[in-house]
C-alpha positions in Angstrom: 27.1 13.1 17.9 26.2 13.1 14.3 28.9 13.8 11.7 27.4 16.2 8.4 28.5 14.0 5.7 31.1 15.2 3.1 28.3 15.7 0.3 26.1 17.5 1.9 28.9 20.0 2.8 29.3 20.6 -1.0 29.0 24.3 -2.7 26.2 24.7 -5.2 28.8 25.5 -8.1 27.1 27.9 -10.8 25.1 26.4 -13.4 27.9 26.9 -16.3 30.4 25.2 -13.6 28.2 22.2 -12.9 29.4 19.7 -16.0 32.8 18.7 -15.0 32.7 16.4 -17.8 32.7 19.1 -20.1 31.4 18.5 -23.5 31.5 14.6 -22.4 28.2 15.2 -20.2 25.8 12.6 -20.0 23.3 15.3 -18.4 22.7 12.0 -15.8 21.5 14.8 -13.2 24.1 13.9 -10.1 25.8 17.8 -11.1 22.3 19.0 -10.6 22.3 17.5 -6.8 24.9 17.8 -3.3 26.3 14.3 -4.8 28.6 16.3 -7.4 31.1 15.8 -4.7 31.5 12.3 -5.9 31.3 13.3 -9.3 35.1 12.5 -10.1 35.0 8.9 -9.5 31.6 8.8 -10.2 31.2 10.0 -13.9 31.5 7.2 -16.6 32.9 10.1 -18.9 35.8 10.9 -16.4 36.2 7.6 -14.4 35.6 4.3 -16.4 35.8 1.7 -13.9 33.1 -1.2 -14.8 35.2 -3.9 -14.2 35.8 -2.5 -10.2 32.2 -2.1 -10.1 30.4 -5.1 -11.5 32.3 -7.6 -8.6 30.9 -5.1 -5.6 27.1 -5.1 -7.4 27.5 -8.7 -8.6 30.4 -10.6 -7.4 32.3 -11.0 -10.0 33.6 -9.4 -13.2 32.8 -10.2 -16.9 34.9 -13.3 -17.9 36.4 -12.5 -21.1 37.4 -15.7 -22.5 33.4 -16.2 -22.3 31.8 -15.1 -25.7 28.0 -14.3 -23.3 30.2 -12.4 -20.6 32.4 -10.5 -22.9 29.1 -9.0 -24.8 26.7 -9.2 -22.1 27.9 -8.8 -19.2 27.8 -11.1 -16.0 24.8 -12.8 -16.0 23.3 -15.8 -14.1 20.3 -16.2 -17.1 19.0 -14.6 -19.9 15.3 -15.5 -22.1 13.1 -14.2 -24.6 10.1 -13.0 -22.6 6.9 -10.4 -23.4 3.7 -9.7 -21.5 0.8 -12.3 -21.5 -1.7 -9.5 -21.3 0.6 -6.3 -22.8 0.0 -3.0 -21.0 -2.0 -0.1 -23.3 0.3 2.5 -24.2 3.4 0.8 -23.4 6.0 0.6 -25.9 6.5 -2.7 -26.4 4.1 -4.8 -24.1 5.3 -3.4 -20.6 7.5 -5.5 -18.6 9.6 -2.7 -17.1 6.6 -0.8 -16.0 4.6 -4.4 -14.4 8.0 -5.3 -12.8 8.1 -1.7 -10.7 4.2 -1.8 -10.0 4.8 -5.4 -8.1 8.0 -3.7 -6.4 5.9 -1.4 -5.4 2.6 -2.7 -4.6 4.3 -5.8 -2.5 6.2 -3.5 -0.6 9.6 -4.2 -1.7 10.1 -0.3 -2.2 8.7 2.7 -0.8 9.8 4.3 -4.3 10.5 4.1 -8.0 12.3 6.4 -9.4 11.5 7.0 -13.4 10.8 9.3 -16.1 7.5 10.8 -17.1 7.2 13.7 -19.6 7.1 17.5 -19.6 3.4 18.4 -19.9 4.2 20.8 -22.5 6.6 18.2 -24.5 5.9 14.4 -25.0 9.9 13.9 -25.6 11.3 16.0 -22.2 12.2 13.9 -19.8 10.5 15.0 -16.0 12.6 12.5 -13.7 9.9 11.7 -10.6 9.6 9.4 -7.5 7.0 7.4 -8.3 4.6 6.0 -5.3 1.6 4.5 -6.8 0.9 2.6 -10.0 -0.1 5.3 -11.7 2.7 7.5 -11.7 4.6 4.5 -12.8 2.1 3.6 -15.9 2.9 7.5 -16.6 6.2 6.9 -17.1 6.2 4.5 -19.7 7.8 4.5 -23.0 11.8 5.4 -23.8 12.5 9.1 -24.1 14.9 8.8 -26.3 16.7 12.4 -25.1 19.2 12.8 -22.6 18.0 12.4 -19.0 19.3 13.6 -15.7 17.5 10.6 -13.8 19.6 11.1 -10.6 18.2 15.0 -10.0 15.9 13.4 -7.8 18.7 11.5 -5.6 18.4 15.1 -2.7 14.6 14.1 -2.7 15.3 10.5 -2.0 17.2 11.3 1.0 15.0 14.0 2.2 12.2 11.6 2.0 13.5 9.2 4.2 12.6 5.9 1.8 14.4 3.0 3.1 13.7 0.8 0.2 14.1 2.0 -3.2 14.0 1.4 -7.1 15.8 2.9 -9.6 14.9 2.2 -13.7 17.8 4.3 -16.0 20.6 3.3 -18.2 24.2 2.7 -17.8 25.9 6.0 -17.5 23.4 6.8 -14.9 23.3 3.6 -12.9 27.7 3.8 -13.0 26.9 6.7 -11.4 24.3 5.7 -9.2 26.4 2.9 -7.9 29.1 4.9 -7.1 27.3 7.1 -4.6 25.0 4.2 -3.7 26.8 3.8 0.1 25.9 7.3 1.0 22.2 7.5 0.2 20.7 5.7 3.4 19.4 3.4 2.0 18.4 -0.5 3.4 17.9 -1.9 -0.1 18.4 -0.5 -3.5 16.8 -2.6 -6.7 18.4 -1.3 -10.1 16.2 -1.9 -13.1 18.4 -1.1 -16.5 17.5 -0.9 -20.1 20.1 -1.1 -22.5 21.0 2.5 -24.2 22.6 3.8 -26.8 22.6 6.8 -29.4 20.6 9.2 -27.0 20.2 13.2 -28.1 19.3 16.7 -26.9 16.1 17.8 -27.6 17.3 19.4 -30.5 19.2 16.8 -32.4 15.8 14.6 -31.3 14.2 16.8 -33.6 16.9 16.9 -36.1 16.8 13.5 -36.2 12.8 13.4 -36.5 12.7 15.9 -39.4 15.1 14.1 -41.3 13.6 10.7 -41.4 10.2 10.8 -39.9 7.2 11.3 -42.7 5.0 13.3 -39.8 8.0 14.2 -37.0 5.0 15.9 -35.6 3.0 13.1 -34.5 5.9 10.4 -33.4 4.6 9.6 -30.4 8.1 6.6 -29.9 10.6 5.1 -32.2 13.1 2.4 -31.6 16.0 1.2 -34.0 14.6 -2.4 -34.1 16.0 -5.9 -34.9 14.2 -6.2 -38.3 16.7 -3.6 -39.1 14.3 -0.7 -39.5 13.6 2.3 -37.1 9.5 2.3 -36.1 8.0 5.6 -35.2 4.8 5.1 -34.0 2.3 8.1 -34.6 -0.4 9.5 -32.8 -3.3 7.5 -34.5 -1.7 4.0 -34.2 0.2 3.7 -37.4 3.5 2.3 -37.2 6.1 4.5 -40.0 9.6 1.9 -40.8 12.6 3.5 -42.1 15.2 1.2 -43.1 18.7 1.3 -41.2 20.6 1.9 -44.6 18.4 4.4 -46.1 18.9 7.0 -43.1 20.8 10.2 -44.1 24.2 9.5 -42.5 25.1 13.0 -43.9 22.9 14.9 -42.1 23.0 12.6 -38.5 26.5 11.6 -38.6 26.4 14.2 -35.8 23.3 14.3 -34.3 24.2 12.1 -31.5 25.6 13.2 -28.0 29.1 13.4 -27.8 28.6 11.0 -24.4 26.6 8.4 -26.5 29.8 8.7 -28.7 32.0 7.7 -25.9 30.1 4.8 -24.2 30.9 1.3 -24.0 28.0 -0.2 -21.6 25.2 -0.8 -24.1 23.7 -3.4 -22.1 23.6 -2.0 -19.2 26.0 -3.8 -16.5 25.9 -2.7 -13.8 22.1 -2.8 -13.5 20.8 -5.8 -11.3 17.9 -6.9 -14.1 18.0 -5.4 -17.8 15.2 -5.3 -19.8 15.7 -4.5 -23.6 14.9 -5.8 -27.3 18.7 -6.3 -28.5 18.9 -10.2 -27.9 15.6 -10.9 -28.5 13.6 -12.0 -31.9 11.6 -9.5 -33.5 8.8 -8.9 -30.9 9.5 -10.1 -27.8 12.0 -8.9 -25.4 15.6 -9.5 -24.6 15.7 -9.9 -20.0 19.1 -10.2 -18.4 19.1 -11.2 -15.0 22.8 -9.9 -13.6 22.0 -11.4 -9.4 20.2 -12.6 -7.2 18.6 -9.0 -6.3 17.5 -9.2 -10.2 16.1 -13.0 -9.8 13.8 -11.3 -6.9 12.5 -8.7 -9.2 12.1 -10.8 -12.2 10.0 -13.5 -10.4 7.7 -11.2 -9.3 5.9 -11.0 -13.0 7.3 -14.3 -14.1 3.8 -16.2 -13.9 2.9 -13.0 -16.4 4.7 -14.1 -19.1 5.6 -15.9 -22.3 9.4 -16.7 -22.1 11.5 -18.9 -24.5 15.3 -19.7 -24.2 17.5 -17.3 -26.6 18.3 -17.7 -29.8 21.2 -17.1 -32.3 21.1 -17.2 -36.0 23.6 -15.4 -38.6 26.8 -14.0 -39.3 27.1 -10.7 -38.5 31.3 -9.9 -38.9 31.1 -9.1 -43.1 27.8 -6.8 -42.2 30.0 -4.7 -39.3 33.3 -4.7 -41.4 31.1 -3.3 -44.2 29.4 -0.9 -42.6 32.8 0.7 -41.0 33.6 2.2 -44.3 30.2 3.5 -44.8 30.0 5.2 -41.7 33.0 6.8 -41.8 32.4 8.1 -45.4 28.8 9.0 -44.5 27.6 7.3 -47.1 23.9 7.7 -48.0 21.9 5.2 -50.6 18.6 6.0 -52.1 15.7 5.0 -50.4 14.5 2.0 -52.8 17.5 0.1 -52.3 17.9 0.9 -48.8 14.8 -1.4 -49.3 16.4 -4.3 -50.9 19.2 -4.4 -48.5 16.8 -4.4 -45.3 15.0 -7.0 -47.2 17.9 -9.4 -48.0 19.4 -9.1 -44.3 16.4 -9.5 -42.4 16.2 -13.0 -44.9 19.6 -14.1 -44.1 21.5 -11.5 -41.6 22.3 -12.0 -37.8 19.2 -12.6 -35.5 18.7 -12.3 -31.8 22.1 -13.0 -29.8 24.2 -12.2 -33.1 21.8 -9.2 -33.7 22.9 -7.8 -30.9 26.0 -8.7 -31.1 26.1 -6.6 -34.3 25.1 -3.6 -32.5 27.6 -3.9 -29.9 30.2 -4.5 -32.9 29.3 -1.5 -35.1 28.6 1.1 -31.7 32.3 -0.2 -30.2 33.9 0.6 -33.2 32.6 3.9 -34.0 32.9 5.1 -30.6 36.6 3.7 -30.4 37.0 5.3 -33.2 35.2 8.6 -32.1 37.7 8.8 -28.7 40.8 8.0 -30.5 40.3 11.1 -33.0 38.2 13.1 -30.7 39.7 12.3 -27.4 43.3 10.7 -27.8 44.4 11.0 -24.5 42.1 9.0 -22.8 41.8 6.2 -24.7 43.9 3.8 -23.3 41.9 4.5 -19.8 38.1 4.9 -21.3 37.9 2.1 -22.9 36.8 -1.3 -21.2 39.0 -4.0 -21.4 36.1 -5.8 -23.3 35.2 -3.3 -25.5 38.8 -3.4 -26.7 38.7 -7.3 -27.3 35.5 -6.8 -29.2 37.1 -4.1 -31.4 40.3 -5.8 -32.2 38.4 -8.2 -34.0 37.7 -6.0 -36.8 40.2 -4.1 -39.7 40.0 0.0 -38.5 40.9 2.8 -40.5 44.0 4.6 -39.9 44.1 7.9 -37.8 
């Protein structure tokens, strides 16, 4: 006799009920689906428990005292890597999208899930189940909005897809894991990229307006380790905007109050993360967390250009400095947002200390973010590793 699981038993809840995580939501798209039964343990934003779930996905837990680990997450390798032959249209030259074409066309998976865009709206996410190439080579390039990746988990089941891959970012694959047992499933392959600062659709065009010369035509940006954000536009060009010359003013709070509270930028509970962060300028940064992502990863490995990774720079002065001027939104003018980008992309902190930079600056404003925004959990939200990281630096008092 078969037993209705628990899940499938649950109430739809209406649609103003359907965000336990309040004003915290990541909009991952499991509230939208049967699996908000799970939602409690489930939710990065009411249940941080990365540490539980990185042994049962790889293992073993970060090791702290381990400078890679305590940044990056458990790994068993990273590289430099980029496409030998780059795919048109991709953002960068389309290692995420070739990886989940193989998958798919060796019959590793029956499925991919990713994100395409609304017809009507280059920058609205349309989560699908890919089944052939082409929906996949759809789907590529970042939207950089909040996406509810795991509507599509009902479908899944329905389907009946034994073998299956998921691409999304952490808050998504935490919560993805977490209900991972109860989707059917023989195999599941998890395919992160790192994430941070993500936005509605309206602070996305906030955000455009503000620093974009022709918002109307960004066809992708990305906040890039030359310290400059790229939009690319419609006919090709490529538009950079320093870091320091943005209007801090006007964005300071333009990001989602989720994106505010994270602390897995890289992604780690993912299986194989594909990024920039680590990486020199132009190639990208590729995290292999198991063995699952080693299968994955050698799939397009005679496809590309790797090189070990590399570390140059100081980047502790550069993060305590830029506490203050966060805090005080402070806004230079443009020219010598110029001079600064110049000097530090002469002498500042390339790839593995780049990124350690971001993770730096990100952990301390969103420590600091929860400890005036959300006091009370603190002390729970916060990764043991992303306190470690932040206790290296001087904070303002409350």
């Amino acid at each position: 006799m078969s037993v209705t699981p628990a899940h499938h038993k649950a109430k739809a809840l209406p649609t103003v009920k359907r965000r336990p995580a309040k004003a915290l939501c990541s909009e991952c798209g499991l509230c939208d689906t049967y699996y908000i039964h799970y939602v409690k343990e489930a939710c990065a934003f009411i249940t941080q428990h990365i540490s539980e779930m990185e042994v049962e996905a790889h293992g073993r837990t970060r090791d702290l005292d381990r400078d890679r680990d305590l940044y990056f997450g458990v790994h068993q390798e990273m590289m430099a890597a980029r496409k030998k032959d780059p795919i048109p249209g991709a953002q960068w030259t389309g290692i995420v999208s070739s990886i989940a074409i193989e998958m798919l066309q060796q019959g590793k998976v029956e499925g991919v899930v990713c994100v395409q865009s609304s017809q009507s709206d280059r920058f609205q996410p349309t989560p699908i189940i890919a089944t052939t190439p082409e929906e996949i080579l759809a789907a590529r390039v970042n939207k950089p909005t909040l996406s509810p990746n795991l509507s599509v988990l009902e479908q899944v089941e329905r389907s009946g897809m034994k073998r299956l891959l998921v691409i999304g970012v952490g808050c998504q694959i935490q919560a993805l894991r977490t209900v991972e047992k109860q989707l059917g499933l023989e195999k599941l392959y998890v395919l992160g990229t790192p994430c941070v600062d993500n936005v509605s659709r309206a602070g996305l065009q906030k955000f455009l307006e503000t620093t974009s010369r022709s918002p109307e035509t960004v066809v992708h940006y990305e906040f890039m380790q030359d310290f400059n954000v790229h939009f690319k536009h419609e006919d090709g060009a490529i538009e950079k905007v320093p870091f320091f010359g943005l209007n801090t003013k006007e964005l300071k709070d333009v990001f989602a109050p989720s994106c505010m509270t994270c602390f897995d930028y890289v992604n780690s509970l993912a299986d194989l993360v594909v990024g920039y962060m680590g990486a020199p300028f132009g190639w990208q940064w590729v995290v292999v967390r198991n063995d699952t992502g080693k299968e994955m990863l050698d799939l397009v490995q005679d496809k590309l250009f790797t090189q070990p990774v590399m570390s140059s720079g100081d980047r502790t002065a550069a993060v305590q400095q830029g506490i203050a001027a966060y805090d005080n939104a402070t806004t230079i003018p443009m020219w010598l947002a110029w001079v600064i980008s110049f000097v530090v992309n002469k002498i500042g902190p390339k790839g593995l200390e780049y990124g350690r930079f971001s993770i730096d600056s990100h952990f301390i404003r969103n420590y600091l973010y929860v400890r005036r925004n959300y006091p009370q959990k603190l002390e729970a939200h916060v990764p043991e590793y992303a306190k470690r990281i932040v206790s290296r630096y001087k904070l303002p008092e409350v």
